[in-house]
Backbone as a printed PyTorch tensor [residue, N CA C, xyz], in Angstrom:
tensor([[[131.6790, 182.4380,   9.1520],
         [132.5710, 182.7500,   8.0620],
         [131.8350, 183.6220,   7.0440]],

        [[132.5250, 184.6980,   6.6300],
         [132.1060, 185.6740,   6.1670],
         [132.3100, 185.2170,   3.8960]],

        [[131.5580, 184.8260,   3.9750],
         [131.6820, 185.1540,   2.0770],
         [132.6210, 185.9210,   1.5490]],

        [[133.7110, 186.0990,   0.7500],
         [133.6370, 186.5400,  -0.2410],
         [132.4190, 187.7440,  -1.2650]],

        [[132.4950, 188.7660,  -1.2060],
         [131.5530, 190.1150,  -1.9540],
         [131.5360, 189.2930,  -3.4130]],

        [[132.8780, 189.3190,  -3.9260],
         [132.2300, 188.5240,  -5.3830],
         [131.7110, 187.4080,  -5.6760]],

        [[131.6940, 186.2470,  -4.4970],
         [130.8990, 185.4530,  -4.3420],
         [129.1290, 185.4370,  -4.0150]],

        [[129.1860, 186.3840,  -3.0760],
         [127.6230, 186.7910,  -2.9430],
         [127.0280, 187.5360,  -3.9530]],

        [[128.1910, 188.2530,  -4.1910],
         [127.3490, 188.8990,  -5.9430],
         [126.8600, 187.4800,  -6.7210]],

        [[128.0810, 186.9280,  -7.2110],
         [127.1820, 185.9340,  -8.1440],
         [125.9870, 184.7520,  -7.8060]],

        [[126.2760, 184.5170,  -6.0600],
         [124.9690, 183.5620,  -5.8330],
         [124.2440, 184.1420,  -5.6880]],

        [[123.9260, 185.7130,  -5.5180],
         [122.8230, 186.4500,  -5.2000],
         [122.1850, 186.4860,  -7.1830]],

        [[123.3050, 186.8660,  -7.7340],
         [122.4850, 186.8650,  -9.1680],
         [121.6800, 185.6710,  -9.8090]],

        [[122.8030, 184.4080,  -9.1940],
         [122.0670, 183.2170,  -9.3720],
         [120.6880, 183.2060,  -9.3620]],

        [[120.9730, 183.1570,  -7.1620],
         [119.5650, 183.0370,  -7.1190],
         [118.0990, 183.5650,  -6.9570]],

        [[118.6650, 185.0250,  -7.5590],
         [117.4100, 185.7010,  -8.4740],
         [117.1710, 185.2320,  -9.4870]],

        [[117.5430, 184.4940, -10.4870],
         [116.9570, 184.0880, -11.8250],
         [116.3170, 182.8920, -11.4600]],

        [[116.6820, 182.1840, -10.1400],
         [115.7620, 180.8210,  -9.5480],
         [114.8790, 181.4940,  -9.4700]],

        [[114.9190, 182.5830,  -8.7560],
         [113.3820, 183.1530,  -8.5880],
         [112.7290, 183.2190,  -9.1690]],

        [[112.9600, 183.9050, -10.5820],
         [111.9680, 183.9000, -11.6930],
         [112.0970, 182.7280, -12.5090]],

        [[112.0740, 181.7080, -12.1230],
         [112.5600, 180.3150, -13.0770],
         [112.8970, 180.0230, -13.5380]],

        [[114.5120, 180.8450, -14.0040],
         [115.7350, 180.1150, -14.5170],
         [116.1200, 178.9280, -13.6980]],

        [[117.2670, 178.3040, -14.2330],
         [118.0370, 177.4450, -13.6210],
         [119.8020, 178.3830, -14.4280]],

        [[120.3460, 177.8440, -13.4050],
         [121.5760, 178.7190, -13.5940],
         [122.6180, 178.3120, -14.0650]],

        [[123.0550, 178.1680, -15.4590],
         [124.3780, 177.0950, -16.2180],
         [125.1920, 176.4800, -14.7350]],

        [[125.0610, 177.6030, -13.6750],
         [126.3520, 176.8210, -12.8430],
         [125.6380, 175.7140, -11.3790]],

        [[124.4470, 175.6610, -12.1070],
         [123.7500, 174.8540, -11.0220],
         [123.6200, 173.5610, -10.9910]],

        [[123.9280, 172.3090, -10.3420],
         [124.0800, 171.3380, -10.2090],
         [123.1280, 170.4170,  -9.0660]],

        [[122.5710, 169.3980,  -9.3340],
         [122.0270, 168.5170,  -8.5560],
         [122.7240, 168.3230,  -7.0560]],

        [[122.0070, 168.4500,  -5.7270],
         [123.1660, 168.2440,  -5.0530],
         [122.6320, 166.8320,  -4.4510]],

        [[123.4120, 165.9980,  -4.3830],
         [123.4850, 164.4030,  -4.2350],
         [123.2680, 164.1660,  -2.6960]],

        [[121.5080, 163.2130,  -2.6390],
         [121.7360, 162.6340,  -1.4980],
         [120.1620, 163.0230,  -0.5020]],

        [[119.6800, 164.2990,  -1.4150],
         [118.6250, 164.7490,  -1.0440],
         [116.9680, 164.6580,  -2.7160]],

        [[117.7640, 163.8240,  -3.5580],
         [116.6690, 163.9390,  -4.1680],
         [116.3560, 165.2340,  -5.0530]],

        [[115.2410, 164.9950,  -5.8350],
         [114.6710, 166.2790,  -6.7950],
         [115.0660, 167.3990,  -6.0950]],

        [[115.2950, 168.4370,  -7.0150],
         [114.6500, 169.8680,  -6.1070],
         [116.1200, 170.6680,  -5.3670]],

        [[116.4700, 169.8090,  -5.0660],
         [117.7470, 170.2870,  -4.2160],
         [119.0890, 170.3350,  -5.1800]],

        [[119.2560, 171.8250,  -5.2180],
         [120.6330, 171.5390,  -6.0480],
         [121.5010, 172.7210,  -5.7470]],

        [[123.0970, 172.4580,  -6.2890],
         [123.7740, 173.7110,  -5.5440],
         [124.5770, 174.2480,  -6.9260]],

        [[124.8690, 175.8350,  -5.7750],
         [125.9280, 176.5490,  -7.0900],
         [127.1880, 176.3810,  -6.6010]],

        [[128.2200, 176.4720,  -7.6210],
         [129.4880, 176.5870,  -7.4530],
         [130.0450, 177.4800,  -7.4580]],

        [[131.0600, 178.2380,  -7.0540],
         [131.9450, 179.2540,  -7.1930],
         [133.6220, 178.9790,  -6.5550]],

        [[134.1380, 178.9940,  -7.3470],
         [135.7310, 179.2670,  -7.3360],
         [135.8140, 180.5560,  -7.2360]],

        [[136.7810, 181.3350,  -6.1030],
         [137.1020, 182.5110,  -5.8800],
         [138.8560, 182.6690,  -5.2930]],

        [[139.4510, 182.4710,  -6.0300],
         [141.1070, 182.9630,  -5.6390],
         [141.1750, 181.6310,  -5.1010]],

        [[141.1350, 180.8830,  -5.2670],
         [141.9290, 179.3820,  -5.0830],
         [141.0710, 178.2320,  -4.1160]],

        [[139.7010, 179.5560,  -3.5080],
         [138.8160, 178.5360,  -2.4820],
         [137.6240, 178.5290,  -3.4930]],

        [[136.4360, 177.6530,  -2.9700],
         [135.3990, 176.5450,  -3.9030],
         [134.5070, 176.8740,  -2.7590]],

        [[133.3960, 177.7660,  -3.0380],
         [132.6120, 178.5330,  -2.4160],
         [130.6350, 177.1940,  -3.2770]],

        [[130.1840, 176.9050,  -2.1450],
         [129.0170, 176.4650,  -2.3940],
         [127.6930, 177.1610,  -1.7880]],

        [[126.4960, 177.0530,  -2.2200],
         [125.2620, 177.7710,  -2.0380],
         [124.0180, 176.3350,  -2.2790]],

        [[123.1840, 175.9850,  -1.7390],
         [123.1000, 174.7180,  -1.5120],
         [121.3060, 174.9620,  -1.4200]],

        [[120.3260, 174.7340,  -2.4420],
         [119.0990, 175.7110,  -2.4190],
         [118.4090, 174.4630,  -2.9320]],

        [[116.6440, 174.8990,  -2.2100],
         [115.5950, 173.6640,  -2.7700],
         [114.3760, 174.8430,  -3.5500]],

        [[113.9530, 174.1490,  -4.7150],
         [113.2020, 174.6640,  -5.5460],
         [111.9690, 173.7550,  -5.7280]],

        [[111.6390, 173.1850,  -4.5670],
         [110.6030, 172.0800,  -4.3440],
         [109.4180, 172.5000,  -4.2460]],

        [[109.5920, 174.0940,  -3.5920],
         [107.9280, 174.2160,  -3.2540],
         [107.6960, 175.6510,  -4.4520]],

        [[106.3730, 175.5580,  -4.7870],
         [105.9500, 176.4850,  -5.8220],
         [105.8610, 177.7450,  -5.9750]],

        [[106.0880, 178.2650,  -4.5790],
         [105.8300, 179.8570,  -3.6360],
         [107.3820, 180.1840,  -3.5020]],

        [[108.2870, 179.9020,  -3.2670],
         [109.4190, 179.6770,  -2.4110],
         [110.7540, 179.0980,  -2.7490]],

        [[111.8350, 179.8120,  -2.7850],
         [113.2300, 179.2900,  -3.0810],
         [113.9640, 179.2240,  -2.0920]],

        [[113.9950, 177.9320,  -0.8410],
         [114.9060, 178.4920,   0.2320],
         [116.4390, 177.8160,  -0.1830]],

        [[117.1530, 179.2770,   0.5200],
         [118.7800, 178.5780,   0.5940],
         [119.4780, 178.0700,   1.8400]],

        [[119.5340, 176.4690,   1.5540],
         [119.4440, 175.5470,   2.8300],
         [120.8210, 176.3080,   3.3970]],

        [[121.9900, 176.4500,   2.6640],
         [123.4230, 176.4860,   3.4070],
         [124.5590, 177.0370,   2.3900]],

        [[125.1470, 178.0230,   2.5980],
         [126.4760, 178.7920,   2.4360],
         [127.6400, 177.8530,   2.6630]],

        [[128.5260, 177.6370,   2.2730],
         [129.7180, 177.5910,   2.7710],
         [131.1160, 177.0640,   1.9090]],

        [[132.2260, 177.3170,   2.4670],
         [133.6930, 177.2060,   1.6980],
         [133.5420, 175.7890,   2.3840]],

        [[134.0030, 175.0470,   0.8760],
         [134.1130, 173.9150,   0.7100],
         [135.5190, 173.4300,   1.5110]],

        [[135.6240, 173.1600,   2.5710],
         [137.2040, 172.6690,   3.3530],
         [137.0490, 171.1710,   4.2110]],

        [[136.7960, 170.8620,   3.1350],
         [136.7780, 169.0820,   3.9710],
         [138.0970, 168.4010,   4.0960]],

        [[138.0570, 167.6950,   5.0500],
         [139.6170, 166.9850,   5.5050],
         [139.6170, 165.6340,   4.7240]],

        [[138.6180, 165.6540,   4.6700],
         [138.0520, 163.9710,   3.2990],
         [138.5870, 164.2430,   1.9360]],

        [[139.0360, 165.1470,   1.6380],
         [139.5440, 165.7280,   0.0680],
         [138.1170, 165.8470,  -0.9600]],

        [[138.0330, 165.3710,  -1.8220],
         [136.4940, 165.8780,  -2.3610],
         [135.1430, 165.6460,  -1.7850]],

        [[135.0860, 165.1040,  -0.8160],
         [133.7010, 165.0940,  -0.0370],
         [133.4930, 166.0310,   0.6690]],

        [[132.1280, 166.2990,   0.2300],
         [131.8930, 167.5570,   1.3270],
         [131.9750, 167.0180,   3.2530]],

        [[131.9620, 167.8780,   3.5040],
         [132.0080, 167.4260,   5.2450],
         [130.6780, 166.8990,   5.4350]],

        [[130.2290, 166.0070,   6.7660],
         [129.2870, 165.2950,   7.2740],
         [128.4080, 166.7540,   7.7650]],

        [[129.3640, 167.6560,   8.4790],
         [128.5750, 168.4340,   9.4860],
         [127.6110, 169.1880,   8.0830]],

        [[128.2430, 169.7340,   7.4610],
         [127.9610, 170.3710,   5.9570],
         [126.3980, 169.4820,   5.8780]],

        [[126.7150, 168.1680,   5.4060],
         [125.6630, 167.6030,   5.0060],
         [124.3320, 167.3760,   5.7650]],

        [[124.8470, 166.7230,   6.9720],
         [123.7650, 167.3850,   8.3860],
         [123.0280, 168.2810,   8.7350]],

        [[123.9830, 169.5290,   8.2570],
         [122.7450, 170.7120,   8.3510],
         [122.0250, 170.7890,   7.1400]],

        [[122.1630, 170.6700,   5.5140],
         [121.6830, 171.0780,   4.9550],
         [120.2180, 169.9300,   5.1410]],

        [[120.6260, 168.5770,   5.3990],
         [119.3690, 167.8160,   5.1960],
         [118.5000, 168.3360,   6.7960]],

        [[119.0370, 169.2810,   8.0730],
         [118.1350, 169.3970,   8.4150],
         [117.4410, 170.3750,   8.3280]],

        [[118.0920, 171.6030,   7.7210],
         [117.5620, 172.4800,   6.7970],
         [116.5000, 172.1970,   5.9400]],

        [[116.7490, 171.2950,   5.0950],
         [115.4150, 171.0680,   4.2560],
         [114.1040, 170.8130,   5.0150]],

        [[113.9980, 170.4330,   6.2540],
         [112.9290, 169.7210,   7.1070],
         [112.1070, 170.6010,   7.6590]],

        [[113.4110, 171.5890,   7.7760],
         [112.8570, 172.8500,   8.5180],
         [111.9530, 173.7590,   7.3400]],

        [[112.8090, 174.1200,   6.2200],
         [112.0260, 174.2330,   4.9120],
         [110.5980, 174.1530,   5.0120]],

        [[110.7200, 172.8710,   4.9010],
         [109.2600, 172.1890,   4.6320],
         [108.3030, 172.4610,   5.2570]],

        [[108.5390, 172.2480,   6.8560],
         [107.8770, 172.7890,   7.4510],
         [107.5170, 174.2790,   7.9460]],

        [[108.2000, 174.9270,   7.4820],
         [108.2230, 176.6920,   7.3020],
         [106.7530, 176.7200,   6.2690]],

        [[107.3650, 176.3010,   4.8830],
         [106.4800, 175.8240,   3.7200],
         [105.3070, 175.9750,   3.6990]],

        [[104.9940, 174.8780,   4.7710],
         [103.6110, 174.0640,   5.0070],
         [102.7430, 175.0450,   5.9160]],

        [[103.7780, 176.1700,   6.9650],
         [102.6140, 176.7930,   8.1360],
         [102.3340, 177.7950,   7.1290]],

        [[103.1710, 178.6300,   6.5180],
         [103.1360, 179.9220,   6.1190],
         [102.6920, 179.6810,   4.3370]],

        [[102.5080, 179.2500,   3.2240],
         [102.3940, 179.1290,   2.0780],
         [101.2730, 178.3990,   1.3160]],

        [[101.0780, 177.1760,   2.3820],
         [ 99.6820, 176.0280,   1.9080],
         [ 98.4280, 176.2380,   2.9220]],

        [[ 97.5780, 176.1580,   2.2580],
         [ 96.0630, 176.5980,   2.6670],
         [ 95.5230, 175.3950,   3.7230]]])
């Protein structure tokens, strides 16, 4: 699934100011993974666009997962959603650890 342009504009602006160590008024804790992990929001024409990023390691801002919020649960995000992002983070880490720490 392809983004939304004015959506990637604004998570891309977002998460350049993560880069340089802002935090972004529209950034939020994302629940379930602990410190570090938090997501942006975007509303775009009636869909709820998320960006889902860990700011854990000191070198490095990865963005675990993209996606339009369409859960059949009504405000919960989907399982599969959540599945990848926590195995995303693992992968993270271990990206992290070969390429960044001595």
């Amino acid at each position: 699934m392809a983004l939304p342009a004015e959506v990637i504009n604004d998570f891309g602006y977002a998460l350049g100011a993560v880069q340089m160590g802002a935090t972004p008024a529209q950034a939020k804790p994302w629940k379930g993974e602990g410190a570090g992990v938090l997501e942006l929001v975007d509303n775009h024409r009636g869909d709820t666009f998320r960006a889902v990023y860990t700011v854990r390691f000191a070198k490095a801002v990865y963005v675990l997962h993209c996606f339009q919020k369409k859960s059949p649960s009504g405000i919960r995000t989907a399982q599969s959603d959540i599945d990848l992002i926590h195995e995303r983070l693992k992968l993270a880490q271990q990206h992290y650890k070969a390429h960044h720490e001595s």
